[in-house]
VMD Tcl script that draws the C-alpha trace (Angstrom):
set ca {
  {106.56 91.09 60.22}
  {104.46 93.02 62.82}
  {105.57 96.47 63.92}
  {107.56 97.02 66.36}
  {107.07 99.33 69.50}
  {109.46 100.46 72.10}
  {108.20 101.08 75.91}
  {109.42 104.95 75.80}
  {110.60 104.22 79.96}
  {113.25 102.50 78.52}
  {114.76 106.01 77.68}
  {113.30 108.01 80.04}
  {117.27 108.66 81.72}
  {118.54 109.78 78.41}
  {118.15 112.82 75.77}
  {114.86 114.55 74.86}
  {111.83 113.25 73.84}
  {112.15 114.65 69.91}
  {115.20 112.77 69.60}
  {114.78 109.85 71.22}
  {111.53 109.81 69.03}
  {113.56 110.39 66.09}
  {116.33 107.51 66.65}
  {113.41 105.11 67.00}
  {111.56 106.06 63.97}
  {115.14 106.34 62.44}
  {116.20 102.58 63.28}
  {112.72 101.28 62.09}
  {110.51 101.09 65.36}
  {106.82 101.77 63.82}
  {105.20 102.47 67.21}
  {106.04 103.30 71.23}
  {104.19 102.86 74.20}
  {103.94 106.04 76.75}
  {104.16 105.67 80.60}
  {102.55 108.09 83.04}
  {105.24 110.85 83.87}
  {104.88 111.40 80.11}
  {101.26 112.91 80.71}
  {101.36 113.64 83.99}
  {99.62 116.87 83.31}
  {97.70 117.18 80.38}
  {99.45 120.23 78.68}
  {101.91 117.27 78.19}
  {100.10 115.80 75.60}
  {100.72 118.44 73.00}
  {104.86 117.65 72.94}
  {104.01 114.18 73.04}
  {101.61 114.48 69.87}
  {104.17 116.53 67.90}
  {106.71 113.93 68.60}
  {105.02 111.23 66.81}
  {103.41 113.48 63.89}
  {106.99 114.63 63.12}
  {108.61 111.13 63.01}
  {105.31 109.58 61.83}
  {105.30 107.03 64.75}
  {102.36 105.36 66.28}
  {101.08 105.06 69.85}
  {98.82 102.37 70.15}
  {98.93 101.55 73.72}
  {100.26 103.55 76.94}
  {100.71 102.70 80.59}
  {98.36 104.58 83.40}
  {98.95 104.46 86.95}
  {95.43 102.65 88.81}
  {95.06 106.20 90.92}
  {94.18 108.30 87.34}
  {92.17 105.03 86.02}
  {90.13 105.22 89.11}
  {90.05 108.47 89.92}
  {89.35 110.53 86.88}
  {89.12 107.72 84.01}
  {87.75 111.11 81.93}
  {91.18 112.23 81.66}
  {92.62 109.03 80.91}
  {90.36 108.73 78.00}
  {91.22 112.30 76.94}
  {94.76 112.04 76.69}
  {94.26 108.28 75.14}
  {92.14 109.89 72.37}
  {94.56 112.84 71.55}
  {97.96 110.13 71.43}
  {95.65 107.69 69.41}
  {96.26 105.25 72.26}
  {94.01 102.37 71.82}
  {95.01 99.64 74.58}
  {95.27 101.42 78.11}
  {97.17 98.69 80.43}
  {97.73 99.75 84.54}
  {101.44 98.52 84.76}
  {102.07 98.27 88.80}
  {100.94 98.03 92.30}
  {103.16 99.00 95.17}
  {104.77 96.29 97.70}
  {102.46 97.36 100.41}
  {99.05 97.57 98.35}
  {100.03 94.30 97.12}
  {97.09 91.11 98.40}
  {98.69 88.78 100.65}
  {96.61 85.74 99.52}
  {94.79 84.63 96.46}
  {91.77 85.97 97.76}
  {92.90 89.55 97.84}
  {94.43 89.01 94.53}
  {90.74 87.97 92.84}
  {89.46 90.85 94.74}
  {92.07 92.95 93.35}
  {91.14 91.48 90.00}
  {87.23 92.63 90.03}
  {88.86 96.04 91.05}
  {91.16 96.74 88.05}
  {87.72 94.96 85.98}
  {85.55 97.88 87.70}
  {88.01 100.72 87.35}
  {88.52 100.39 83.62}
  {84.14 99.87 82.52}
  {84.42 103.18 81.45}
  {87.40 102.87 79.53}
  {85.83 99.83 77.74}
  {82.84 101.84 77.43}
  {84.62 104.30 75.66}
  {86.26 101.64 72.61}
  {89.48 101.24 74.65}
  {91.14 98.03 75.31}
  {92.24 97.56 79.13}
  {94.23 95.32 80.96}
  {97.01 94.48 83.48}
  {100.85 94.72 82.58}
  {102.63 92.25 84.94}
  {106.32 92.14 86.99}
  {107.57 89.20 88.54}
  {105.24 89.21 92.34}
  {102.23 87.75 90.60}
  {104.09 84.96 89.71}
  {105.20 84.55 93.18}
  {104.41 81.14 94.67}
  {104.38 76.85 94.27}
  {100.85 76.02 94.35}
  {99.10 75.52 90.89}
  {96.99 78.51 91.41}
  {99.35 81.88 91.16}
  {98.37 85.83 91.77}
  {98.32 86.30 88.04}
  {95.76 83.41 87.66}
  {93.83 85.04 90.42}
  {93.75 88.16 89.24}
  {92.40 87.10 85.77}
  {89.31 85.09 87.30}
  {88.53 88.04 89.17}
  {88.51 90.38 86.36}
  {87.53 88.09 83.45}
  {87.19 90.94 81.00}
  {90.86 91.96 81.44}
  {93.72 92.08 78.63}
  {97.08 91.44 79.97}
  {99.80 92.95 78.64}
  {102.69 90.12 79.23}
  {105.86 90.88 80.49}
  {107.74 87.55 79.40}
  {111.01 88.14 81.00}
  {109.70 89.21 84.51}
  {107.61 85.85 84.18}
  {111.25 84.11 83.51}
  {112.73 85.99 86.69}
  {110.03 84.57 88.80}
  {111.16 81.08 88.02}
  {108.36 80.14 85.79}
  {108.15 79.09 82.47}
  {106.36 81.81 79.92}
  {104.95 79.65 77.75}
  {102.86 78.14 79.99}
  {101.69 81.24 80.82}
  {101.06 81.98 76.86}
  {99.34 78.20 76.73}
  {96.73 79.09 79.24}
  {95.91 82.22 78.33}
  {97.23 83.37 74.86}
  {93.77 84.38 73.58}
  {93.82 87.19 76.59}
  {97.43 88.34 75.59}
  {96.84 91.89 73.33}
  {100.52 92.88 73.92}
  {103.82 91.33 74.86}
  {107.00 93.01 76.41}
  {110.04 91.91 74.74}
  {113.23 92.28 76.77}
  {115.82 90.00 77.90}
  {117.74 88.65 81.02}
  {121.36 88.76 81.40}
  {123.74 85.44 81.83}
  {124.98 85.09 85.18}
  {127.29 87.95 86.55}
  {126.67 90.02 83.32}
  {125.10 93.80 83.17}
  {125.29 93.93 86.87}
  {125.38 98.01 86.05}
  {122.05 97.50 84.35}
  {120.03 95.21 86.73}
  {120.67 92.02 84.91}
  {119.25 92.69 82.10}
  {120.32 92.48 78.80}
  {119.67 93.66 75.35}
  {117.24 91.80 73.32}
  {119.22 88.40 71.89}
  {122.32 88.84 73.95}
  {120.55 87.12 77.28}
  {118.92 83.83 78.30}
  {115.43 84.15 76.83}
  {114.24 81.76 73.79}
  {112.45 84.67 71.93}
  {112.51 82.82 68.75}
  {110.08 79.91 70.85}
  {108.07 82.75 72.19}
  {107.91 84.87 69.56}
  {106.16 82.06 67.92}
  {103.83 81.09 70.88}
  {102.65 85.17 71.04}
  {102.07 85.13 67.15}
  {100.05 82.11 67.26}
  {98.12 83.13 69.92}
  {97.20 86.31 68.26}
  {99.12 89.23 69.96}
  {99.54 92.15 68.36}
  {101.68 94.29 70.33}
  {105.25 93.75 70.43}
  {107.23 96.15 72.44}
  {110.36 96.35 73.00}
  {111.97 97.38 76.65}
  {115.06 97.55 79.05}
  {114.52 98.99 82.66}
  {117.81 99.81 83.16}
  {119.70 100.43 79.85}
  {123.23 102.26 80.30}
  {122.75 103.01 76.71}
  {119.45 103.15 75.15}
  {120.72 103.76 71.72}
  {122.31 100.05 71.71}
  {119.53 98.46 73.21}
  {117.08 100.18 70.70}
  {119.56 98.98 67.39}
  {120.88 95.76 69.28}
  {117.57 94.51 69.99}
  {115.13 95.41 66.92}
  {118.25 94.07 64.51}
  {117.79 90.77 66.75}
  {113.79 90.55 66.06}
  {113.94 90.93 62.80}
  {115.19 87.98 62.56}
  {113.14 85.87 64.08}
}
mol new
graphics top color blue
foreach p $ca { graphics top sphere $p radius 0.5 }
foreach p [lrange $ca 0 end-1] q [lrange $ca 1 end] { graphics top cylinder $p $q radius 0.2 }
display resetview
């Protein structure tokens, strides 16, 4: 079985870094994935790197915010290279930045393509970590599709359940374009009236998603990235032990 990562946001309302580090290494997690306020300023990076040499945990991928990408990629491959952070994926854009047509959304595409060359240049992997707006839409061409011809280069890190919230079918998604797929985000969607408290969403097994079916469809398109997240757990301890005991098993 591949190793399992845990987006570190998931936790980010709940104790300190150390020990959230240590319950994941603790229940069996192998690697986590950082998110900006983590390294919002550099002298960050040292508690972050003592984290995962005490538990022994790996950070092979990270989310940075498009203004730091752009604006001084330097630093982003700095604190990439000190976390040993190997796939750098931009995970947002705000509702007003957002294109209002498919041509903005290609444009937007060649953009996120431009900002990370010297990321690429540097041995990092780089992509685009999705939510449920570029899925937005009926026609057979969505935003997602149009940002990926526009930035043909890019990795996508693929948020499966925010594709499901959209009203779309993931695998699809994984059909057309497993090959680009280097990392997956596992999380789950509540049944209907359920974890109201915690935005719908559910722990990992206990909602609506077939992971078992898309487990399978990542694996055999050749992701390598599996990480776990909630956005809104009221307790990240069960969600961390609810959900890895569920992928174990399939």
């Amino acid at each position: 079985m591949q190793p399992i990562s845990y987006q570190l946001y998931s936790s980010r309302n709940f104790g300190p870094l150390p020990e959230t580090f240590r319950m994941l290494a603790d229940m069996g997690y192998a690697q986590v994935e950082g998110y900006g306020a983590l390294y919002a300023a550099l002298d960050d990076i040292d508690g972050v790197k003592a984290a995962l040499v005490e538990t022994g945990l790996q950070m092979p991928s990270g989310h940075f915010g498009l203004d730091l990408v752009e604006g001084d990629p330097a630093a982003v491959i700095k604190i990439a290279g000190a976390l040993g952070v190997n796939h750098v994926f931009v995970p947002y854009l705000l509702p007003e930045k957002r294109p209002s047509d498919l041509a903005g959304w290609k444009a937007f595409g060649a953009r996120l393509e431009a900002a990370g060359k010297p990321l690429v240049e540097a041995g990092l992997g780089f992509g685009w970590h999705n939510h449920d707006f570029e899925f937005a839409g009926d026609g057979d061409t969505l935003p997602i599709d149009a940002i990926l011809e526009g930035g043909p280069s890019l990795a996508v890190e693929f948020d499966v359940a925010w594709a499901a919230r959209a009203g779309k079918d993931p695998s699809t998604f994984i059909a057309n374009y497993g090959p680009r797929i280097a990392s997956a985000h596992v999380k789950d969607i509540a049944r209907e009236g359920e974890c109201v408290d915690e935005d719908g969403w559910s722990d990992v097994g206990l909602g609506v998603m077939d992971w078992g079916r898309h487990m399978a469809e990542l694996r055999d398109a050749g992701c390598q990235l599996f990480v776990m997240e909630h956005d809104n757990p009221s307790d990240d301890r069960r969600f961390a032990q609810r959900s890895i005991d569920y992928l174990r098993t399939v």
